[in-house]
C-alpha positions as CSV (number, residue, x, y, z in Angstrom):
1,X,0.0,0.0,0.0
2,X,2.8,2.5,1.2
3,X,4.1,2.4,-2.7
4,X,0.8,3.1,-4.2
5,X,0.5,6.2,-2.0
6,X,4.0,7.4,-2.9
7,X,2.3,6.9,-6.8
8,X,-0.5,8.9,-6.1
9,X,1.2,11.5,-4.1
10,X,3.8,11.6,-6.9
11,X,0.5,12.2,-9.1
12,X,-1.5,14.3,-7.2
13,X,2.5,17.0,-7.2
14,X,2.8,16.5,-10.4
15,X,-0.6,17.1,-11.8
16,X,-0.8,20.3,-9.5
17,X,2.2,21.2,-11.1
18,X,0.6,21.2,-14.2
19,X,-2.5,23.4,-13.2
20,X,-1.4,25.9,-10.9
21,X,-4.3,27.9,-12.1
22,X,-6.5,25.6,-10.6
23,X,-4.8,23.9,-7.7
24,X,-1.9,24.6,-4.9
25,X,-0.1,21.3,-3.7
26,X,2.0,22.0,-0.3
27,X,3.6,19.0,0.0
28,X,4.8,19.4,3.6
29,X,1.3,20.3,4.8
30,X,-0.4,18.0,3.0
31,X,-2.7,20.4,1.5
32,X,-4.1,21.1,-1.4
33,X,-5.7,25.4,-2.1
34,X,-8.5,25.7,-4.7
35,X,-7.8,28.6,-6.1
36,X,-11.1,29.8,-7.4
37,X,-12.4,29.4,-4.0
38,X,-9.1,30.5,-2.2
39,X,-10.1,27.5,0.1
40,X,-7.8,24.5,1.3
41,X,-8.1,21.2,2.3
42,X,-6.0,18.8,4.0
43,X,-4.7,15.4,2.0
44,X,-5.0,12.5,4.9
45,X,-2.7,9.7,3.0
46,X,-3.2,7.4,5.5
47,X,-7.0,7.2,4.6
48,X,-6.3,6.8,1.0
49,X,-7.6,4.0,-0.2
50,X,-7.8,4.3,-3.8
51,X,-6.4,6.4,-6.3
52,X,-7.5,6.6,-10.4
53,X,-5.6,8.8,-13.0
54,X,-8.5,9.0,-15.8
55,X,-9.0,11.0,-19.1
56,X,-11.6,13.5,-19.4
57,X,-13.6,13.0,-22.6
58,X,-14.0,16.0,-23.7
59,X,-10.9,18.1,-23.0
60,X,-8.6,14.7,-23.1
61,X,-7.2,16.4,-20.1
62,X,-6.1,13.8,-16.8
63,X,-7.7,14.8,-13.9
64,X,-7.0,12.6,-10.4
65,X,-9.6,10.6,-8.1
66,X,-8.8,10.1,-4.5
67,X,-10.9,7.5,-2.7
68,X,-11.0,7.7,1.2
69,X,-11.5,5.2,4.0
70,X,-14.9,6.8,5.0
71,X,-16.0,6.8,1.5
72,X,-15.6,10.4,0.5
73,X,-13.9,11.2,-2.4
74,X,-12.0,14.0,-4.2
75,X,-11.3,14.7,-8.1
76,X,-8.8,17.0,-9.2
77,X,-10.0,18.4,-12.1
78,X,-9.6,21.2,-14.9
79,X,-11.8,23.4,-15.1
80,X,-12.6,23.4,-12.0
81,X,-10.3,22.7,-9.0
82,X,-11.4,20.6,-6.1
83,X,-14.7,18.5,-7.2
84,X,-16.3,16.4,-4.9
85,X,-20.4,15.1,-4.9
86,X,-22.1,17.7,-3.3
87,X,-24.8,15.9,-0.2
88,X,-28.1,16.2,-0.2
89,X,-28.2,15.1,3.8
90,X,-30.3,18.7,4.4
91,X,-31.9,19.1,1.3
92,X,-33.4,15.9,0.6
93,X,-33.4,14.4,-3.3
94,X,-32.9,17.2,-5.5
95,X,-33.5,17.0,-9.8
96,X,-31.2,18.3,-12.1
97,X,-27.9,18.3,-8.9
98,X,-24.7,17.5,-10.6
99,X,-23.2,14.1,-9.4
100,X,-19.6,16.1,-9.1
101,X,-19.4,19.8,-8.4
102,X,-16.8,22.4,-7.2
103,X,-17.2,24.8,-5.0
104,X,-16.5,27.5,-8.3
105,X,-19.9,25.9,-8.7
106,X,-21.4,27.8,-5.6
107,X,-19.8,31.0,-6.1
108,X,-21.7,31.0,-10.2
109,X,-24.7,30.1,-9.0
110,X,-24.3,32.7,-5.6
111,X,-23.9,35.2,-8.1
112,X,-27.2,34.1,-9.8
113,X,-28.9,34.1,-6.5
114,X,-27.5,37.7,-5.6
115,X,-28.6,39.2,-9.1
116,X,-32.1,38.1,-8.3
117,X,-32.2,39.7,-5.0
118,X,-30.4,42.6,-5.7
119,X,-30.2,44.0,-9.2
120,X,-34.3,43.8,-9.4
121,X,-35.6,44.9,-6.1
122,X,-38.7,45.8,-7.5
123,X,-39.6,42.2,-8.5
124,X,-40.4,39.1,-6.6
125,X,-37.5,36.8,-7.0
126,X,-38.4,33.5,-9.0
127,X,-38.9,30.3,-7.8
128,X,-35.7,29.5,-9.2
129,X,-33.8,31.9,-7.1
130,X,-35.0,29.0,-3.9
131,X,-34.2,26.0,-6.2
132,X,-30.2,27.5,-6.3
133,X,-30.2,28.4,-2.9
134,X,-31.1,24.8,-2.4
135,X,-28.6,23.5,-4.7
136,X,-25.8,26.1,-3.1
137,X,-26.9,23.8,0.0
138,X,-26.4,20.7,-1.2
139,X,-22.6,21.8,-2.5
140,X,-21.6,23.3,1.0
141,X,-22.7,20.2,2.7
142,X,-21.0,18.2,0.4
143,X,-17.7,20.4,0.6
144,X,-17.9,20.5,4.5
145,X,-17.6,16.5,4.2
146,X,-14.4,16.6,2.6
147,X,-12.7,19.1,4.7
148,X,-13.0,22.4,3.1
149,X,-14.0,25.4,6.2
150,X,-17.0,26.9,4.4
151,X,-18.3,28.7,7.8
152,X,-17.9,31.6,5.9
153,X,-19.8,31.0,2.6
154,X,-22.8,29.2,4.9
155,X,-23.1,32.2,6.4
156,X,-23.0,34.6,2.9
157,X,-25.9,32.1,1.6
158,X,-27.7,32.3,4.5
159,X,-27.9,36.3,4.0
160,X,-29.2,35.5,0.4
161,X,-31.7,33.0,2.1
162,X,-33.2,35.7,4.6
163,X,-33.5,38.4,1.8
164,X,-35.5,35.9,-0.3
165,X,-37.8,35.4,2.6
166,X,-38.2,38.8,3.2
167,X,-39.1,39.7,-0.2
168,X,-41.3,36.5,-1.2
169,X,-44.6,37.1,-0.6
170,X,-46.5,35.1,1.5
């Protein structure tokens, strides 16, 4: 086991490397940063228990899988940083979720959400505005799971969540 974690170590350096614009790698901390999110994570080898180099389809690009003991699992992946499979735990079964999202994901659809609510005051937000705040949900709880500290971007969608109560009529 101890040689296929050198491998993916090796793997996980060398791909990081190779998308700096994506993904830090601190070797002595074992950490990786997402860089769109300016978030990091910490890489517990001793948990790994499987690790896949794959090819995307489309871009032909690699990206990395890291399997953990507890079941949890990382991709590191271009575009896109960090992915992981968001949790549905607090929002029950949702259509249309992504199996694998990032948390670049939340910050595009937080935008969404904040465009509703703020750049047309004078309207009712749509339904849809409470469908992304529910899918923004689902991506948290799923990036809380694999490490990342995302106290601070719970608490940014939980402002969204109390304007769009305010403003929905009841």
């Amino acid at each position: 086991m101890i040689s296929s974690i050198d491998h993916a170590k090796s793997k996980v350096k060398q791909w990081a490397q190779r998308h700096r614009h994506v993904v830090l790698h601190d070797e002595e901390s074992s950490t990786l940063l997402d860089v769109a999110s300016g978030k990091r994570i910490h890489l517990p080898w001793g948990d790994v228990k499987a690790f896949e180099e794959k090819t995307h389809a489309e871009t032909k690009d690699t990206y990395l899988v890291l399997l953990f003991e507890n079941g949890s699992q990382i991709a590191l992946v271009d575009p896109g940083g960090i992915a992981f499979s968001p949790s549905q735990i607090n929002t029950g079964p949702l259509r249309d979720l992504p199996p694998v999202v990032c948390l670049k994901d939340f910050h595009t659809l937080k935008q969404r959400i904040d465009h509703y609510l703020y750049a047309h005051q004078d309207e009712a937000p749509p339904k849809e505005c409470l469908d992304l705040v529910i899918t923004c949900i689902a991506i948290l709880d799923g990036a809380r799971s694999i490490g990342f500290d995302i106290g601070d971007l719970e608490e940014e969608l939980d402002k969204s969540l109390r304007e769009l109560e305010r403003r929905t009529p009841k």
